[in-house]
Rosetta silent file (secondary structure, phi, psi, omega in degrees, C-alpha in Angstrom):
SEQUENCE: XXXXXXXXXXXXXXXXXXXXXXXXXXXXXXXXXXXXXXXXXXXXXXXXXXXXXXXXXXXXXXXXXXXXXXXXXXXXXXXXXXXXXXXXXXXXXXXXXXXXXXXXXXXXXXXXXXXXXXXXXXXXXXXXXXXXXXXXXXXXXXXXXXXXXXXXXXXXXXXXXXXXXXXXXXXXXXXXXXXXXXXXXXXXXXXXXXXXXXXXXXXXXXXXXXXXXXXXXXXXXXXXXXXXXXXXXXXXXXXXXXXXXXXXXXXXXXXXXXXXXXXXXXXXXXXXXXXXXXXXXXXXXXXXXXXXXXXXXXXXXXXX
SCORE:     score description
SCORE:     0.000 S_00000001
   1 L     0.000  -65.422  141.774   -6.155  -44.828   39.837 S_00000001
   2 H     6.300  -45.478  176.290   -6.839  -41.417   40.840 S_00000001
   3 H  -106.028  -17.857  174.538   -3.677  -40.093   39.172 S_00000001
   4 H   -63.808  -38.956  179.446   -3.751  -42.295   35.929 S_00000001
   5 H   -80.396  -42.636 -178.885   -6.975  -40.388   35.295 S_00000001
   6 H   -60.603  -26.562 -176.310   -5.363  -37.010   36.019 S_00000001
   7 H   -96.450    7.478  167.417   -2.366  -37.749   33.543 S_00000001
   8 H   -89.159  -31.100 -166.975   -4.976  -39.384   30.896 S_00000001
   9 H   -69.430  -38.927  158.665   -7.095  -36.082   31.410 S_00000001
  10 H   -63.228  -23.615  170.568   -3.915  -34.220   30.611 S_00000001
  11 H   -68.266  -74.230 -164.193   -3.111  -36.349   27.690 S_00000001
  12 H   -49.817  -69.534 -172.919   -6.676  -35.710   26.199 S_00000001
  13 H   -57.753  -16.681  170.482   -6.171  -31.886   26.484 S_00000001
  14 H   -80.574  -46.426  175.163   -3.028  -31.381   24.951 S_00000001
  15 H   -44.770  -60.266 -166.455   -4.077  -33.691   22.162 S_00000001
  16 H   -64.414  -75.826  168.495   -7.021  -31.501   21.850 S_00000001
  17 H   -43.551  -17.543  157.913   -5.320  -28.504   21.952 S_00000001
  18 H   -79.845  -41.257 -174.196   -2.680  -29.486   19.219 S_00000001
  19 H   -66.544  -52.480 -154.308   -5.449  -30.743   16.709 S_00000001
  20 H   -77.692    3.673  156.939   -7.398  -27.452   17.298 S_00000001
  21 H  -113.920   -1.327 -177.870   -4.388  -25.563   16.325 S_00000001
  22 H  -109.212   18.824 -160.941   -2.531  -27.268   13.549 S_00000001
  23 L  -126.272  -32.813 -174.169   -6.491  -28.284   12.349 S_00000001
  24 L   -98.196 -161.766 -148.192   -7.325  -24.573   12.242 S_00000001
  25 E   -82.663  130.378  142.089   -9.202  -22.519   10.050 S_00000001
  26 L   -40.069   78.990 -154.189   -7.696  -19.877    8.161 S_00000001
  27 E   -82.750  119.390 -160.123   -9.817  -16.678    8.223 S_00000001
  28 E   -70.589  146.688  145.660   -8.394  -14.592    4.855 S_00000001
  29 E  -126.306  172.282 -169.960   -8.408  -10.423    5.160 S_00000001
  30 E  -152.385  161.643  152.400   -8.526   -8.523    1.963 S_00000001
  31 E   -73.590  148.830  167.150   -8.500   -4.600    1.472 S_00000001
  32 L   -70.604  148.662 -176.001  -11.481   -3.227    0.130 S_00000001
  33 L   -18.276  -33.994 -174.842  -12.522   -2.935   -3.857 S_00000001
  34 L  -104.689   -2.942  177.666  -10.973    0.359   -4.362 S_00000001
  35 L   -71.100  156.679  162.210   -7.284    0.060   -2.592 S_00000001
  36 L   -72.779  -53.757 -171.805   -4.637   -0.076   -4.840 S_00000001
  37 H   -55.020  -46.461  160.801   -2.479   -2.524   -2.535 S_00000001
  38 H   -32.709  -41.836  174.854   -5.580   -5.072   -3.548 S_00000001
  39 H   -71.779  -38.822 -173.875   -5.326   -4.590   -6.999 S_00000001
  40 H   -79.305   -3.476  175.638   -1.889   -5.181   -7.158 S_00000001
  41 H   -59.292  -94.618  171.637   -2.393   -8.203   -4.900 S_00000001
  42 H   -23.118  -52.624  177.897   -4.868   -9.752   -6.676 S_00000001
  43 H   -56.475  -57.837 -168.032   -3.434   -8.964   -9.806 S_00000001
  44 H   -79.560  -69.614 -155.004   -0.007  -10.514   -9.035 S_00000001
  45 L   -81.812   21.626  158.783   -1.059  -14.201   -7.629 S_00000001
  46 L    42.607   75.460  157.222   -3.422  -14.176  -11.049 S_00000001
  47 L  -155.242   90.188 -174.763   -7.103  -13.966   -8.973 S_00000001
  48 L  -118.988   22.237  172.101   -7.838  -11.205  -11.129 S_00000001
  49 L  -102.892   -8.765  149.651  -11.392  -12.125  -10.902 S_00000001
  50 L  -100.577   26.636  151.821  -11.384  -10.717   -7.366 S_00000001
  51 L   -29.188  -64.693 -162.171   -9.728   -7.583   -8.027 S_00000001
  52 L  -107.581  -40.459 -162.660  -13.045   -5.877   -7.881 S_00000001
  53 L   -83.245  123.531  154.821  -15.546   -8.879   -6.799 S_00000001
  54 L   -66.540  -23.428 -161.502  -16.224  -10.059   -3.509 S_00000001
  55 L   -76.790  -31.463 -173.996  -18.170  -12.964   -4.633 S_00000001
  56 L   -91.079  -15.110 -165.161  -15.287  -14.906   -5.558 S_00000001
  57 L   -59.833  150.994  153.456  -13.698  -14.764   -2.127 S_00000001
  58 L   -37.773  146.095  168.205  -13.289  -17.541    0.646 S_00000001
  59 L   -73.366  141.541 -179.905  -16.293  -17.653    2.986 S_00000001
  60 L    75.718   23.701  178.171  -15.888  -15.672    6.076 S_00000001
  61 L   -88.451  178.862 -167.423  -13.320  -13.195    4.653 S_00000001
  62 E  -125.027   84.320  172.012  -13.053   -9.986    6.242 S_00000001
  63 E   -69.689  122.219  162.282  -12.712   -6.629    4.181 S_00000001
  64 E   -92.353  142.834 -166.682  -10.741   -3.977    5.749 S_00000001
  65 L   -91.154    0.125 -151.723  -10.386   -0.366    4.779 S_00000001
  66 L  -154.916  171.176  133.328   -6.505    0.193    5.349 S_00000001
  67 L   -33.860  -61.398  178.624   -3.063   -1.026    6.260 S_00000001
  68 H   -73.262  -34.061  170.111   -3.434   -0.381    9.778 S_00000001
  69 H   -91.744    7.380  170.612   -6.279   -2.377   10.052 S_00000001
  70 H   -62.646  -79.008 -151.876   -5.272   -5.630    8.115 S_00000001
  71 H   -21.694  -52.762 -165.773   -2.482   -5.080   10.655 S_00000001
  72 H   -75.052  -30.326  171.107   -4.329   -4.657   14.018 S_00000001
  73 H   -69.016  -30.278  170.205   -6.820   -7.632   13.155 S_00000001
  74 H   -80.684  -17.289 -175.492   -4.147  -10.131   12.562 S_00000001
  75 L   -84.532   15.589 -160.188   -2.448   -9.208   15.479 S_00000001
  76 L  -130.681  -27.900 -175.606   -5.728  -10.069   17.232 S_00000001
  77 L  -115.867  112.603 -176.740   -6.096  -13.185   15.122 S_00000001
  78 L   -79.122  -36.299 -172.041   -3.311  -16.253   15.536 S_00000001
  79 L  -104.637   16.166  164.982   -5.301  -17.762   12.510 S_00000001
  80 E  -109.892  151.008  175.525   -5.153  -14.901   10.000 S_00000001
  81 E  -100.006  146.487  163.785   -3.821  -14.069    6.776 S_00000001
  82 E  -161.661 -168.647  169.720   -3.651  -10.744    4.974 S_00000001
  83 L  -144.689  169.309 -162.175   -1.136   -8.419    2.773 S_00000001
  84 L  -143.331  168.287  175.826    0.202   -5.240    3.196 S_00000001
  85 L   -83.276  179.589  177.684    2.695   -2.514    1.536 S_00000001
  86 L   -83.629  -49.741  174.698    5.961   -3.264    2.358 S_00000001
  87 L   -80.287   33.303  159.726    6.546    0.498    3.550 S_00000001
  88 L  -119.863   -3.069  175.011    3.813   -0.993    6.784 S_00000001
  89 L  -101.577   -1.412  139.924    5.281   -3.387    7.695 S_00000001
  90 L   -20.889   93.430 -162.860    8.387   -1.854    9.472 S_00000001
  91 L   142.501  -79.653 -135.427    6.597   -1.866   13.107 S_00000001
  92 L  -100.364   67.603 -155.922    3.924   -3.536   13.184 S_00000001
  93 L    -4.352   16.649  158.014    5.340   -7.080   14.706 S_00000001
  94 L   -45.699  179.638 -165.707    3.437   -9.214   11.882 S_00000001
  95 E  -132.339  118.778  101.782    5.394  -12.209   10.130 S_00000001
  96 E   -44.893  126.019 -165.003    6.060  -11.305    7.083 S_00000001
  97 L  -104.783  169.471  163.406    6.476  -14.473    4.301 S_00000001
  98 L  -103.161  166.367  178.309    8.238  -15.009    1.509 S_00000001
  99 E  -125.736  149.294 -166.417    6.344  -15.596   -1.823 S_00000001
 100 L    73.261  -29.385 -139.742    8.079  -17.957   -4.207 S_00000001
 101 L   126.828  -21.907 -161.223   10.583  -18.751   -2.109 S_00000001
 102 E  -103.950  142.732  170.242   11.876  -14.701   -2.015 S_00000001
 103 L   -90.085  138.067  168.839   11.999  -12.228    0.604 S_00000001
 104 L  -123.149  113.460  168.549   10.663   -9.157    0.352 S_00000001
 105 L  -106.274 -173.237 -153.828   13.232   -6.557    0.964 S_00000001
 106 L   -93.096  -24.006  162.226   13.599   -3.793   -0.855 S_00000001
 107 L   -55.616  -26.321  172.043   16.985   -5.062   -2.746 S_00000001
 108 L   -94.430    1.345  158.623   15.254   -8.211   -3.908 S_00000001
 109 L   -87.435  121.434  131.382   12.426   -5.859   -5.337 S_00000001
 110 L  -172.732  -84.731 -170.820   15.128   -3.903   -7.174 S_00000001
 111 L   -80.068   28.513  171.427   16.648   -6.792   -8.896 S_00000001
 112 L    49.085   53.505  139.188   13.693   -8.422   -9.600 S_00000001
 113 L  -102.836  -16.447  176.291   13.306  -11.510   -7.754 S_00000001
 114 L   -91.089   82.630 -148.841   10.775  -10.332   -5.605 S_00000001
 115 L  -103.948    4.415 -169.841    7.500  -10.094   -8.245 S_00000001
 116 L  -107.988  110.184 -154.822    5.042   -9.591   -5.817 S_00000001
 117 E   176.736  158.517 -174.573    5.048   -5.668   -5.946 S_00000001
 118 E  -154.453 -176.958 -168.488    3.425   -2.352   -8.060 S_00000001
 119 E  -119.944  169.618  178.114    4.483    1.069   -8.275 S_00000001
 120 E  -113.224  116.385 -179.157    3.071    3.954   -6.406 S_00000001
 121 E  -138.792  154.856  169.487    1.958    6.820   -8.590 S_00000001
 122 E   -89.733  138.841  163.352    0.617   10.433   -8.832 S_00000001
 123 E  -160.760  140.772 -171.370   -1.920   12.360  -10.807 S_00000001
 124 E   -96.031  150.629  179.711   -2.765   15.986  -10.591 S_00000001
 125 L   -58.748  155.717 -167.802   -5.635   18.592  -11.253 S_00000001
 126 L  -130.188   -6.709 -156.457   -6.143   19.660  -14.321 S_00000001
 127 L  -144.846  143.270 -179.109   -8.569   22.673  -13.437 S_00000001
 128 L  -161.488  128.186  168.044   -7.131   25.166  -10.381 S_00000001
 129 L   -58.771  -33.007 -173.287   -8.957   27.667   -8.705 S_00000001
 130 L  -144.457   96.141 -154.419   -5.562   29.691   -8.823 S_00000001
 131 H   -29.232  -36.104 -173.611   -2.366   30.139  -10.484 S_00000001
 132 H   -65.269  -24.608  164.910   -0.315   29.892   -7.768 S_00000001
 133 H  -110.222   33.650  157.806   -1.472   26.503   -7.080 S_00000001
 134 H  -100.048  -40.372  164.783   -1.259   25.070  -10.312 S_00000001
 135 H   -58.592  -22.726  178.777    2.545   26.274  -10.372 S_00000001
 136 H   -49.160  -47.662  170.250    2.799   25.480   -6.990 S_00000001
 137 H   -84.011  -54.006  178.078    2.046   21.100   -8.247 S_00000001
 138 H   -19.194  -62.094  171.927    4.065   21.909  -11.250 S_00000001
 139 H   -80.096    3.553  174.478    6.348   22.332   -9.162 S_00000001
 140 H   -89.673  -20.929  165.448    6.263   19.588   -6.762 S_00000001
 141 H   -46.690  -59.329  178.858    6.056   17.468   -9.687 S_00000001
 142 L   -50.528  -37.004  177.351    8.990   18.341  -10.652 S_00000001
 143 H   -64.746  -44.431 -155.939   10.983   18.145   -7.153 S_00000001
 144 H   -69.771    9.944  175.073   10.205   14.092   -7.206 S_00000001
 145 H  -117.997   20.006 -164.971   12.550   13.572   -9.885 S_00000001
 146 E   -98.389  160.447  155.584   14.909   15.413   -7.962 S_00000001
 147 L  -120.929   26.926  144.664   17.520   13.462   -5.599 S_00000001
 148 L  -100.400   -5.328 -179.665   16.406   14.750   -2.481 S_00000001
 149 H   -80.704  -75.911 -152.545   12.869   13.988   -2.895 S_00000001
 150 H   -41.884  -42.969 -173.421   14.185   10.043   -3.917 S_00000001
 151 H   -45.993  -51.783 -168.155   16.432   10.177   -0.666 S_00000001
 152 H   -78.158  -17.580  167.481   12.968   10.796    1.057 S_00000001
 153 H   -71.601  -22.323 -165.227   11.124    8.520   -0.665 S_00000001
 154 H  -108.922  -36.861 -176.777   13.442    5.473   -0.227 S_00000001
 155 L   -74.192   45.978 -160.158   14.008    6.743    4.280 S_00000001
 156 L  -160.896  -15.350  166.679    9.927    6.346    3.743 S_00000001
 157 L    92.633  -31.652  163.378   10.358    2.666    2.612 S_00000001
 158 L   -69.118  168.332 -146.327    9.750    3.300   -0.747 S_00000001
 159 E  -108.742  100.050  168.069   11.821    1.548   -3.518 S_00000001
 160 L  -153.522  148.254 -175.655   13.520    4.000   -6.161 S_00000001
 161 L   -81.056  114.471  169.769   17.088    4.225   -7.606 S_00000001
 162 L   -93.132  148.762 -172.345   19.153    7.467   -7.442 S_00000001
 163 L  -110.517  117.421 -178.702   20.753    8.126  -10.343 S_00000001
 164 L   -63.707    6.983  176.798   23.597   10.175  -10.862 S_00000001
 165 L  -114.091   19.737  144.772   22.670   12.114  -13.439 S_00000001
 166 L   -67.712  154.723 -173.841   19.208   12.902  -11.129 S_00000001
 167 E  -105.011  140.614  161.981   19.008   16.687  -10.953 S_00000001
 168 L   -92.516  155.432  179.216   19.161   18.416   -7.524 S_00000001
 169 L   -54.385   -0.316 -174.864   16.413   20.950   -6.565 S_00000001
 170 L   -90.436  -20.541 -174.894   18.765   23.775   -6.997 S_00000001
 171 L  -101.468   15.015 -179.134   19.763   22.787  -10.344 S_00000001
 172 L  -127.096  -30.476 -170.092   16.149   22.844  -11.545 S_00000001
 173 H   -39.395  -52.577  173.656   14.392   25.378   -9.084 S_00000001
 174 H   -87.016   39.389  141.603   14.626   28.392  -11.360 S_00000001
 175 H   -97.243   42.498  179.771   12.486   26.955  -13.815 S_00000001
 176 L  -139.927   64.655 -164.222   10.050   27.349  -11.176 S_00000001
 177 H   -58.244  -14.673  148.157    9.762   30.768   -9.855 S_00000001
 178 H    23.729  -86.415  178.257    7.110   29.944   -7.861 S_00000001
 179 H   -55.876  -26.731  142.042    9.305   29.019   -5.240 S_00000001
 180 H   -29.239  -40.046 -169.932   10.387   32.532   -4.594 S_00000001
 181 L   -95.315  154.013  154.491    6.920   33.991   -3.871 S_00000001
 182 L   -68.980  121.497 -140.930    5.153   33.857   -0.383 S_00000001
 183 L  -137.998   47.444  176.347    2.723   31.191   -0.715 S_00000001
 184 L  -110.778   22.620  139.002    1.954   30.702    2.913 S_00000001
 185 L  -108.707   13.074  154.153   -1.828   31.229    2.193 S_00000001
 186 L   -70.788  158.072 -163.262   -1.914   28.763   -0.224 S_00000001
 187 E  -134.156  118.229 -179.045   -3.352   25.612    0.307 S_00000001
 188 E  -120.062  150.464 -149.218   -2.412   22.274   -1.608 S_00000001
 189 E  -138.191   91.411 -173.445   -4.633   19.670   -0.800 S_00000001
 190 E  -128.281  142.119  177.378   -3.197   16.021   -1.205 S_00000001
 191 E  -165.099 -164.148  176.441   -4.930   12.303   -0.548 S_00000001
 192 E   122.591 -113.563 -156.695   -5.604    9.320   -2.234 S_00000001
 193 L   -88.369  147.757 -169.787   -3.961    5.707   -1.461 S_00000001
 194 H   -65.412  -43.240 -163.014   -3.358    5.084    2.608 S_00000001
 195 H   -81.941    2.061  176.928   -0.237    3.021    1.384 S_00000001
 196 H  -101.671  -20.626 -172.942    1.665    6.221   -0.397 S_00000001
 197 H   -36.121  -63.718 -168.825    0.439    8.740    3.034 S_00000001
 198 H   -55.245  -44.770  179.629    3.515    8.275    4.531 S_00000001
 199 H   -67.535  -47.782  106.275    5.948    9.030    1.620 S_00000001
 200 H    24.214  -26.433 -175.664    3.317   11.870    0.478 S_00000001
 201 H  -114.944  -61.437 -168.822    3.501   13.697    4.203 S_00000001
 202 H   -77.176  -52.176  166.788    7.311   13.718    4.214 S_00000001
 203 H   -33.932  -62.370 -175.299    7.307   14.938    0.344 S_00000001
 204 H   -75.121  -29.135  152.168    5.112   17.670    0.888 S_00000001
 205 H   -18.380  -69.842  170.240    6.468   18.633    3.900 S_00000001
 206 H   -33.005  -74.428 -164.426    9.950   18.774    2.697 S_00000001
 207 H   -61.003  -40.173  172.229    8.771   20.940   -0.352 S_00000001
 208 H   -14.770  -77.257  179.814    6.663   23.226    1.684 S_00000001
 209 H   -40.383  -34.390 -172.908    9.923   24.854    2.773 S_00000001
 210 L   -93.919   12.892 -170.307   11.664   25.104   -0.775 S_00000001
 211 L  -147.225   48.584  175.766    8.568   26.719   -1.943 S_00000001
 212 L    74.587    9.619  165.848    7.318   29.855   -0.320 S_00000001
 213 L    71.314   46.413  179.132    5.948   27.734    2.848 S_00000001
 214 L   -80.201  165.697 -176.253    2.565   26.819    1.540 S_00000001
 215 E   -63.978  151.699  176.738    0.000   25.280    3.558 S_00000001
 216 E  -135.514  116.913 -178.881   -0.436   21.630    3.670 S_00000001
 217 E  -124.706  153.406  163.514   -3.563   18.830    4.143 S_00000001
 218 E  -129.087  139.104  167.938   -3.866   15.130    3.718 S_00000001
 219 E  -153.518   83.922 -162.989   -7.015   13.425    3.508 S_00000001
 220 E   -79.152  146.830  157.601   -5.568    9.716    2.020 S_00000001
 221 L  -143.024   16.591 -177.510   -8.788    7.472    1.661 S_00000001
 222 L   132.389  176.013  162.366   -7.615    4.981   -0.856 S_00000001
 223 L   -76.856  -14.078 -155.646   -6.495    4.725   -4.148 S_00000001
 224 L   -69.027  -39.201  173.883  -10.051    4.690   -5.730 S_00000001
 225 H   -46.559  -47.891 -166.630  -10.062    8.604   -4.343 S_00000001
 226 H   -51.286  -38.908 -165.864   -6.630    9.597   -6.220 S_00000001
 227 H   -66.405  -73.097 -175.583   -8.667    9.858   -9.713 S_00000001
 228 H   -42.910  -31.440 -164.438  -12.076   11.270   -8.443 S_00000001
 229 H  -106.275    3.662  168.181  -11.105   13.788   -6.190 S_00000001
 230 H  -125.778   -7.066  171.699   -8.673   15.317   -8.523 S_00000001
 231 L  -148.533   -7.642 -162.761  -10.119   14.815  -11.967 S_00000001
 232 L   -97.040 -146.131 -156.891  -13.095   12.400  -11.555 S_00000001
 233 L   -91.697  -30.317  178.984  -16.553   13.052  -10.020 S_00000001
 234 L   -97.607   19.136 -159.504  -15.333   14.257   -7.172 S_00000001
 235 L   -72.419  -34.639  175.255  -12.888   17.085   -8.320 S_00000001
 236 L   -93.077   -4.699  165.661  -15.448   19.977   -7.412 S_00000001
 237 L   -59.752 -173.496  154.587  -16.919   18.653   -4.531 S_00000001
 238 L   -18.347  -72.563  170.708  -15.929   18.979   -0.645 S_00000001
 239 L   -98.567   51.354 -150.353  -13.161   16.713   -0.753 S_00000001
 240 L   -84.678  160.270  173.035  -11.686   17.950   -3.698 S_00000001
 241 L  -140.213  162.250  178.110   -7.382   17.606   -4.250 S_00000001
 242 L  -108.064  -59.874  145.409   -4.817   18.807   -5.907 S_00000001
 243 E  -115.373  149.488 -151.194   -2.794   15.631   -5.666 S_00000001
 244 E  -101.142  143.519 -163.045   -3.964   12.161   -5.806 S_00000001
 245 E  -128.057  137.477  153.804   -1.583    9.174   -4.646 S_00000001
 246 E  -151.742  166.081 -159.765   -2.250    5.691   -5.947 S_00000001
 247 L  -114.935   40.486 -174.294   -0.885    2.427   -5.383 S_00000001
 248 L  -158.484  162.750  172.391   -2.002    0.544   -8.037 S_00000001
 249 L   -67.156  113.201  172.726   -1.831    1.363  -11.817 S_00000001
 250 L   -46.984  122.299  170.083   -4.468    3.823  -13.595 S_00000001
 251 L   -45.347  -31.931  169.814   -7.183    2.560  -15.239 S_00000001
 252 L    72.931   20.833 -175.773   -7.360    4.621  -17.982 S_00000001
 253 L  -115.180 -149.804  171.995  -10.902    3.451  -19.262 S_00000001
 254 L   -61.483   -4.838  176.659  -14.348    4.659  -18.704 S_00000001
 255 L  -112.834  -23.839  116.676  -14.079    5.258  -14.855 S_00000001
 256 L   -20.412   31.852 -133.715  -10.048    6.712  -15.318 S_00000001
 257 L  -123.926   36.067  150.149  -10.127    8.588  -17.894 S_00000001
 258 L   -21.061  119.022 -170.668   -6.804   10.782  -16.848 S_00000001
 259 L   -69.951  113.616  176.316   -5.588   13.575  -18.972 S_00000001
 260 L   -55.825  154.151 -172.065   -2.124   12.389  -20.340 S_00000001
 261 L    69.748    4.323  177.759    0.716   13.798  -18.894 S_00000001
 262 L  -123.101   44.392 -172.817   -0.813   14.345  -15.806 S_00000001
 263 E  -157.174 -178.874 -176.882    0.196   11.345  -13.470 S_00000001
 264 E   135.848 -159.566 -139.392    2.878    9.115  -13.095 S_00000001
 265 E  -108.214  141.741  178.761    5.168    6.825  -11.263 S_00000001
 266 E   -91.773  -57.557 -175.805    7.048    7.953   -7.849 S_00000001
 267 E  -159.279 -166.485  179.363    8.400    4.499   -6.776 S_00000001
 268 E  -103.463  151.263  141.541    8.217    0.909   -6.257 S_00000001
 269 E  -128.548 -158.535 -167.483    6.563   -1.015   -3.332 S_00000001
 270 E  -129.079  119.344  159.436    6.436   -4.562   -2.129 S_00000001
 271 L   -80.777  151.035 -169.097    3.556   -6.463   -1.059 S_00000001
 272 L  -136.781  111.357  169.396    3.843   -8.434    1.927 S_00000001
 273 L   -47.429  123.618  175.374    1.803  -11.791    3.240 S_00000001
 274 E  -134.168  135.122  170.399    1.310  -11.259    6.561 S_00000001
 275 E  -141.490  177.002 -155.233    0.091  -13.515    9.641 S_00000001
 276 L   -62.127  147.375 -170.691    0.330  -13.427   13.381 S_00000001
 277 L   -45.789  -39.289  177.986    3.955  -13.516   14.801 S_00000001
 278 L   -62.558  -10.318  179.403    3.159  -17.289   16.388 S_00000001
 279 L   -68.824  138.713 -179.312    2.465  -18.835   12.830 S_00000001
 280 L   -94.691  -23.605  151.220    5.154  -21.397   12.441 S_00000001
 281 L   -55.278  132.253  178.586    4.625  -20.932    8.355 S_00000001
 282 L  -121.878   20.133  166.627    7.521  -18.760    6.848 S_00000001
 283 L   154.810  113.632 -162.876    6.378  -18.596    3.580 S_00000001
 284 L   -96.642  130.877  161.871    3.597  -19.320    0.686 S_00000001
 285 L   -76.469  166.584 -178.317    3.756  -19.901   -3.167 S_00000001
 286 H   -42.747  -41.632  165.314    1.762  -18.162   -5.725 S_00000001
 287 H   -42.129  -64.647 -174.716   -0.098  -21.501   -5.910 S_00000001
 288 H   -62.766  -71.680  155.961   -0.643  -21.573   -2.261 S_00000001
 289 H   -49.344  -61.771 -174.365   -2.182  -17.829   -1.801 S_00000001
 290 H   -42.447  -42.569 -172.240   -4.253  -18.078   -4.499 S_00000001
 291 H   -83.395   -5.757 -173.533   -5.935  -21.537   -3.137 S_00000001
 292 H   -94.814  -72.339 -159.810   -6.335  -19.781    0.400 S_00000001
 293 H   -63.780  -60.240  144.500   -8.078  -16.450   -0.846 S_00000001
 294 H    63.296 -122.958  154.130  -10.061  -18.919   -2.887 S_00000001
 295 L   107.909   13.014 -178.085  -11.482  -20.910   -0.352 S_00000001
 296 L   -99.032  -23.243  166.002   -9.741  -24.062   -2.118 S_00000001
 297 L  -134.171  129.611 -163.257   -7.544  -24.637    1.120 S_00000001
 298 L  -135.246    1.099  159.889   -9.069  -23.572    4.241 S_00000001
 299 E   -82.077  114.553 -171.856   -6.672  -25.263    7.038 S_00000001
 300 L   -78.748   -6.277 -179.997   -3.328  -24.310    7.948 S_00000001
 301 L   -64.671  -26.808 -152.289   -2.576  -28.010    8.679 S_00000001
 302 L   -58.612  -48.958 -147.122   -3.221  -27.844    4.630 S_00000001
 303 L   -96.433   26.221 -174.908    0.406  -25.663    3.907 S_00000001
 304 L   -97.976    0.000    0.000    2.525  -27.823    6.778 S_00000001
């Protein structure tokens, strides 16, 4: 009798322990209001009423300020969902899904099967304390259409084509004499979206060198930043920039209001659904992420 109860006792807990994991809940992360990788999230699975709004979200989600910390909370969480760039998730041992049906690599964002994706863009000061650093951004503009900045942009995970009729810096450098003078007490100042840092530290880097050695800071703190701190409310303050990174498309309206010609697009990225490496789901439709973030499916036994 004695052992009939130990292997019924054993029964009951495994039972228990299967329902409470194919039974459980799905706790959503999101990026906060101002990231770019949100907007384009949000944007793309058409819940473009939580773009901006929290209010529309599942109960119990969890706004994060970054990549790395979507990342480090699902890897802490067996039952969470979140998204990411594409160029974070190299690393950081998440499960990437496919959406539709599609993987996203950086060849099926290039031929457009992979739709869940935005560009990465720039926009620049319009007001400079000094000539030398407004030629100084001219000219860095100018390198990223070059096809050693794209080389660095695509070993950086971002998604851009070189073309052979791209210009190398050598065949453009002297319209920028610039690069000639010693500019290693200048100071360029670059921030904006978390998910552009990394291509954005290996740009300026690079360019530093082809351009009189100037000094270099980052201070990325979203995209919400890229506008403000170089043309918006915050362009004369503290945390002022020269160039702004953003990973979502300018508004251009009353909170945007960017001075034409003085942004545009660097590359492509990918967004990528991500949950903890033990989820046995490999991959959610538009339908399906939309009804999670939501709050219209709240199980994972729901997507099995």
């Amino acid at each position: 009798m004695k052992k009939l109860w130990i292997i019924v006792l054993v029964f009951v807990f495994l039972l228990v322990g299967c329902q409470s994991k194919v039974d459980a809940s799905i706790r959503v992360y999101t990026r906060d209001t101002t990231s770019g990788t949100r907007d384009g999230f949000f944007t793309t699975i058409g819940f473009l009423e939580a773009v901006s709004d929290n209010s529309n979200l599942a109960n119990g989600y969890v706004e994060l300020a970054g990549n790395g910390d979507i990342i480090n909370a699902i890897k802490n969480d067996e039952y969470g969902i979140g998204y990411i760039s594409l160029s974070s998730l190299a690393g950081s041992t998440l499960k990437g899904l496919t959406y539709n049906g599609v993987s996203p690599t950086e060849e099926n964002v290039l031929n457009e099967s992979y739709l869940l994706k935005r560009n990465f863009n720039y926009i620049v000061r319009t007001e400079f304390s000094s000539t030398n650093e407004e030629q100084i951004v001219t000219a860095f503009i100018a390198y990223l259409s070059t096809k050693e900045a794209k080389a660095t942009v695509l070993g950086k995970d971002g998604i851009v084509a070189i073309n052979e009729s791209d210009p190398s810096w050598n065949d453009i450098k002297n319209d920028y004499p610039i690069h000639l003078a010693d500019n290693s007490a200048v100071t360029i100042r670059f921030g904006g979206s978390t998910s552009v840092e990394k291509i954005a530290k290996a740009l300026s880097a690079e360019f530093s060198t082809k351009c009189g050695n100037f000094q270099v800071e980052h201070n990325h703190t979203g995209s919400g930043d890229a506008f403000k701190r170089t043309q918006g409310t915050e362009k004369d303050g503290a945390n002022a920039i020269h160039i702004g990174f953003a990973s979502r498309e300018f508004k251009l309206n009353d909170a945007e209001q960017a001075v034409a010609a003085s942004y545009g697009k660097i590359c492509v990225d990918a967004i990528v659904i991500v949950v903890h490496p033990n989820n046995v789901i490999e991959g959610l439709t538009q339908e399906q992420i939309r009804a999670i973030y939501q709050g219209s499916i709240l199980l994972w036994s729901e997507l099995e």
